[in-house]
C-alpha positions in Angstrom: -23.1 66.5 21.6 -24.1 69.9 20.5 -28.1 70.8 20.7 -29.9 72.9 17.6 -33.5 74.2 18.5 -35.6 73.3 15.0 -38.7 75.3 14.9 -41.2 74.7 12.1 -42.5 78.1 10.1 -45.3 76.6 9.0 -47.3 73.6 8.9 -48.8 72.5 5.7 -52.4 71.4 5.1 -53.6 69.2 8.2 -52.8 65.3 8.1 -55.0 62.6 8.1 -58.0 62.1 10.5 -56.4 60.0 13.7 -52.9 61.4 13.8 -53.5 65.1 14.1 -51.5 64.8 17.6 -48.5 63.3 16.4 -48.2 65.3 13.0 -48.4 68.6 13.8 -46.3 69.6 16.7 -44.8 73.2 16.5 -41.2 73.1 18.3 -38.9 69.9 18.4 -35.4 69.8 19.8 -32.9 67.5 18.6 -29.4 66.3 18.7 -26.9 66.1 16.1 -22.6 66.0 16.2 -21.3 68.9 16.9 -20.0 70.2 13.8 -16.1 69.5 14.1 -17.0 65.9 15.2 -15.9 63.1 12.4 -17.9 60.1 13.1 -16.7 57.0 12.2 -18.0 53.4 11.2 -17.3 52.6 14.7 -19.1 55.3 15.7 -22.2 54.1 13.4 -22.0 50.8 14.2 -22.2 51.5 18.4 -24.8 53.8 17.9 -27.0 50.7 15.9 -25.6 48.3 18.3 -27.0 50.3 21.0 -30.2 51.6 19.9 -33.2 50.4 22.0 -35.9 49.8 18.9 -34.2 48.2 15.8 -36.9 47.0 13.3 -37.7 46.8 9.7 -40.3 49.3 8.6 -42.5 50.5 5.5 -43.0 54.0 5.3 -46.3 54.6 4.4 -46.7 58.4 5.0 -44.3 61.6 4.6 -44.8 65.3 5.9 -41.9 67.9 5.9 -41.7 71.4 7.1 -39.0 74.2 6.8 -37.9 74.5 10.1 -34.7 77.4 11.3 -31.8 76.3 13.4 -30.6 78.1 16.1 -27.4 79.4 13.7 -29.4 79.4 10.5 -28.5 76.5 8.5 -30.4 77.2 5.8 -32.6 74.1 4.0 -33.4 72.5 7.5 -36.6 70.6 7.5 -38.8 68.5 10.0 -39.3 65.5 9.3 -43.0 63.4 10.2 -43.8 60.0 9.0 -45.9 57.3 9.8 -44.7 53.5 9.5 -46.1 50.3 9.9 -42.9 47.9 11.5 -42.7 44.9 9.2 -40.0 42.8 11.1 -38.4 43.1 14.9 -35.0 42.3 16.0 -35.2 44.2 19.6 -37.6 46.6 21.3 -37.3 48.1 24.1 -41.3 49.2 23.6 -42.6 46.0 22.7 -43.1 46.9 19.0 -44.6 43.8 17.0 -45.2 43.1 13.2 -48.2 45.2 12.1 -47.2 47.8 14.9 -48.2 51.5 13.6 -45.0 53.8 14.3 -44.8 58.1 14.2 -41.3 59.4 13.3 -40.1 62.6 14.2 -36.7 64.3 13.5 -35.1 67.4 11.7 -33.0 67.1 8.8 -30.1 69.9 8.9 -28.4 69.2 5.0 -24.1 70.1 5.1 -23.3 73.3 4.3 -20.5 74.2 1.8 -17.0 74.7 3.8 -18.9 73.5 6.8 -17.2 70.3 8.4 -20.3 67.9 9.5 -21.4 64.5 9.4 -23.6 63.3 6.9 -27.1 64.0 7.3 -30.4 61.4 8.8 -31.4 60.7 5.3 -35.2 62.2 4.4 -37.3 58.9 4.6 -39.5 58.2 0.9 -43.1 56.6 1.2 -43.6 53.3 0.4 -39.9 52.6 0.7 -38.6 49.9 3.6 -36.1 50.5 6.2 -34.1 48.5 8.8 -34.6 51.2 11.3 -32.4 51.9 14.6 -34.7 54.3 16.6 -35.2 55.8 20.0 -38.9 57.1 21.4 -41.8 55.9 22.1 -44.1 53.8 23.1 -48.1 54.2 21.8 -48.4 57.7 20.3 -44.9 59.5 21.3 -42.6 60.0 18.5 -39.7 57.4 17.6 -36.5 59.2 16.8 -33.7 58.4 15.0 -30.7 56.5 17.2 -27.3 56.3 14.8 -27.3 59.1 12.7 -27.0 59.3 8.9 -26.9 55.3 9.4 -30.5 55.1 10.9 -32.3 54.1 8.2 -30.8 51.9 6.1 -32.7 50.3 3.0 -33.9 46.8 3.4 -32.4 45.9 0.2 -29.1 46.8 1.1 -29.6 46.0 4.9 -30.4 42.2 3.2 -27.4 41.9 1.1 -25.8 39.6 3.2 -28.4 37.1 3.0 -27.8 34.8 0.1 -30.6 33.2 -2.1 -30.4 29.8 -2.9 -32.8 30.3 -5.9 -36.2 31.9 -6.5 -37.3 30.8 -3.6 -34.2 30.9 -1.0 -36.5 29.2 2.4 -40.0 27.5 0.9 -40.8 26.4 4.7 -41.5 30.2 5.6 -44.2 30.7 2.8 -47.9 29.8 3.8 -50.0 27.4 2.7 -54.1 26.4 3.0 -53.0 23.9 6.0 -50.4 26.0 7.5 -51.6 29.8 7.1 -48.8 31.1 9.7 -45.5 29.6 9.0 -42.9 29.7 11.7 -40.6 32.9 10.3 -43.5 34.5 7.9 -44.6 38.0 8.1 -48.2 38.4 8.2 -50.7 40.9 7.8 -53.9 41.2 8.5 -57.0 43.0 9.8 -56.5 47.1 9.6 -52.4 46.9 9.0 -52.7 45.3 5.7 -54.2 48.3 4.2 -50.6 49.8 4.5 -49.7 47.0 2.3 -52.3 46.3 -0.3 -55.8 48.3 -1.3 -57.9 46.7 -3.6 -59.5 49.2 -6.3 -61.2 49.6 -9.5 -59.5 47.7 -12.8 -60.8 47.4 -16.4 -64.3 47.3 -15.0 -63.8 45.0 -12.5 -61.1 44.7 -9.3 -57.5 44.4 -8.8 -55.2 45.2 -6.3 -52.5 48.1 -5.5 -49.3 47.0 -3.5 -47.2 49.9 -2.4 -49.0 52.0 -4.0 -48.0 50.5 -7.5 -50.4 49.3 -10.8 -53.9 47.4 -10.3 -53.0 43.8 -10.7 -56.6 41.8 -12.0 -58.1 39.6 -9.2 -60.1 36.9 -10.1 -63.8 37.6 -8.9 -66.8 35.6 -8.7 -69.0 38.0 -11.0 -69.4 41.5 -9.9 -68.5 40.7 -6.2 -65.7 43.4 -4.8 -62.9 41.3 -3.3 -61.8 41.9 0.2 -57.9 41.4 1.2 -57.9 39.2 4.1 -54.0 38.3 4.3 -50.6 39.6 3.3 -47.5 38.0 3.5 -44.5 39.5 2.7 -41.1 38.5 2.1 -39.7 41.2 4.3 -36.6 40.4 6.3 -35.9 37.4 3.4 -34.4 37.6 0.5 -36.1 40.0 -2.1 -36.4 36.9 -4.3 -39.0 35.3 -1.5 -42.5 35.8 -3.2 -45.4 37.9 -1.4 -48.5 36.1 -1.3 -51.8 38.0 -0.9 -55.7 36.0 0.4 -58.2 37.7 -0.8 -62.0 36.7 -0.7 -63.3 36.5 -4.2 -67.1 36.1 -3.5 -69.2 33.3 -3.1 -70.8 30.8 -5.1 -73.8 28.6 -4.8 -73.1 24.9 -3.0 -73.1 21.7 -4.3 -75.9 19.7 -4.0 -77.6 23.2 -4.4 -80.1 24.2 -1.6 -77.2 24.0 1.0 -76.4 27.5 1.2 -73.3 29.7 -0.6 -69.7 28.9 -0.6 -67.2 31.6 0.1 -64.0 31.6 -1.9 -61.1 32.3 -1.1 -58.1 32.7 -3.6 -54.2 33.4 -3.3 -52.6 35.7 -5.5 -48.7 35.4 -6.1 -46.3 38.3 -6.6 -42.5 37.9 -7.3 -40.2 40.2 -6.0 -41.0 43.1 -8.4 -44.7 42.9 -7.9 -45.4 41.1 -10.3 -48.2 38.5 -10.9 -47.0 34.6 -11.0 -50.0 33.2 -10.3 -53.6 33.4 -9.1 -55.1 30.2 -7.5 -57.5 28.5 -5.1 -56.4 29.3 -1.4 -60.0 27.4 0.1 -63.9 27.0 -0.2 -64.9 28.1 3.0 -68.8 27.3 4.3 -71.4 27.7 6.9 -71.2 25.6 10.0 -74.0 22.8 9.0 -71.9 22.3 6.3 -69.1 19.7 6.1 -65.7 22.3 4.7 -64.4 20.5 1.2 -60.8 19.5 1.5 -58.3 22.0 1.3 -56.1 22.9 -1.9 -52.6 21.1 -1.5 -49.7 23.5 -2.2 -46.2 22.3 -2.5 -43.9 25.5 -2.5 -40.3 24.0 -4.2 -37.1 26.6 -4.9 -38.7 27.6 -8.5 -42.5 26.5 -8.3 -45.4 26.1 -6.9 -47.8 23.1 -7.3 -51.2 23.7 -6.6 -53.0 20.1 -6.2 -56.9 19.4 -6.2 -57.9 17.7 -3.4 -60.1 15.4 -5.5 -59.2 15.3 -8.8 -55.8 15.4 -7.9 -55.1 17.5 -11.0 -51.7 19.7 -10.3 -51.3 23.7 -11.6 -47.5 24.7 -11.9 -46.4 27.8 -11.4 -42.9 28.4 -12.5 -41.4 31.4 -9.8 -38.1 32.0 -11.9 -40.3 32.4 -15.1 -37.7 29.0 -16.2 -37.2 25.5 -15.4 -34.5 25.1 -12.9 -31.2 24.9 -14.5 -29.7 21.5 -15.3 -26.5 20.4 -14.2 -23.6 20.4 -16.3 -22.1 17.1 -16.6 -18.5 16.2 -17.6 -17.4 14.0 -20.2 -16.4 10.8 -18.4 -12.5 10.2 -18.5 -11.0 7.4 -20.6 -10.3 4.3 -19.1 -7.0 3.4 -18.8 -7.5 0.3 -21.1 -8.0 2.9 -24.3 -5.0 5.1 -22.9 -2.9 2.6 -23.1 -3.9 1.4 -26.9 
């Protein structure tokens, strides 16, 4: 291994409120091939096999300075994110889902006639990562572990697992009588607002995932709906759905004098972030009240049905946008009776 000093020249305006300390540090050493090693997929593959924190990951903030090499390499850069870790396959710190993450490391790009490995790829907000890091724990820095191979996007890092449909596993997705599914990645309380941020729409509210367009939420009048769950379909096949509880507001009860009744609603997003579906997750109420019966959801490979409790009147959502296909059926064979005619 050869070492390169990467000093920043200058830090740019000052990061958010809370991570000051982890965003602006002025000197960082780090250590990279020396420049006549070739590295090979063997080399990749034990340095992911052997890194202490491997986890998927959502990049929700970016900061680069130029930084100088010891010999000049001219284009260097360090690199400062901040990550919230969506999925873990090993940590050596004890990472869980929801778990907050600084990365720190300098970029040093090839230079022409210069034999060295690739590069650790610049990290892009909002983009997802199986991630094989080294660092920590709490507020020290995680650092990349293999390389050019040490973030790898969750789309590719996925591509081995095959969906079935729409919906590849339906027992991983939540429902009103199961909110935390064995397998399910959920997000609440202060993470989620990595994920999701509700915000002004057409004069009323919608949501913002990943930064993307407002999607309309359904409100009880004027009320501003609060996110209160996110699941994801992160570490699943991209053509798992991402769910999102919100509160819509509440409404009085029936009989009326027994206080308000808080709904709650479940918006559904297919794997481009776009709306399926809105519907009734639960009416929750007040402790002297008896809670109405819950919604019945029946997730299915491509649908949901959404079932009232009393009325037993069912909503469909179709997940593939289509019916599932129908089989194609052979002609049946002749009998042997007409053959021999």
């Amino acid at each position: 291994m050869f070492l390169f000093a990467l000093v920043a020249r200058s830090a740019d305006a000052a990061p958010d409120a809370g991570t000051a300390a982890q965003l602006t540090p002025v000197n960082v050493t780090t250590e990279v091939h020396a420049p006549n090693a070739i590295v090979t997929t063997d080399d990749y593959k034990h340095m992911q096999d052997t890194a202490p924190e491997v986890v998927t990951i959502r990049v929700a903030m970016v900061k680069t300075q130029a930084a100088q090499t010891e010999d000049k390499n001219p284009g260097a850069l360090l690199v400062e994110a901040r990550a919230v870790v969506l999925g873990v396959t090993k940590s050596a710190t004890n990472l869980t889902v929801g778990s907050v993450i600084y990365l720190q490391y300098g970029y040093i790009p090839a230079m022409p006639g210069v034999p060295m490995p690739p590069a650790t790829p610049l990290v892009k907000e909002n983009a997802e990562y199986r991630a094989y890091l080294s660092g920590g724990p709490g507020n020290a820095p995680y650092m990349p572990h293999a390389g050019a191979q040490s973030f790898v996007d969750r789309a590719t890092a996925d591509a081995s697992i095959l969906a079935v449909g729409p919906i590849a596993n339906p027992s991983v997705l939540p429902t009103p009588d199961n909110p935390s599914p064995t397998g399910a990645v959920r997000v609440r309380g202060a993470a989620l607002d990595q994920f999701a941020k509700v915000v002004p729409f057409d004069n009323k509210w919608g949501v913002s995932v990943a930064g993307g367009d407002p999607i309309p939420l359904q409100t009880v009048g004027d009320a501003k709906p609060v996110l209160l769950v996110y699941y994801g379909p992160h570490g699943l096949p991209l053509t798992q759905p991402t769910v999102i509880i919100y509160q819509a507001g509440t409404q009085p009860a029936t009989p009326p004098g027994k206080g308000d009744v808080t709904v709650e609603r479940a918006l559904i997003l297919d794997g481009d972030k776009h709306r399926l579906g809105d519907e009734l997750w639960a009416l929750r109420v007040g402790n002297n009240m008896r809670p109405p019966p819950l919604p019945i959801w029946h997730w299915n490979t491509y649908k949901v049905d959404v079932e009232d409790p009393d009325t037993h009147a069912t909503k469909t959502i179709m997940l593939s946008g289509a019916p599932p296909p129908m089989p194609t059926l052979s002609p049946p064979s002749p009998s042997p009776s007409i053959l021999g005619r």
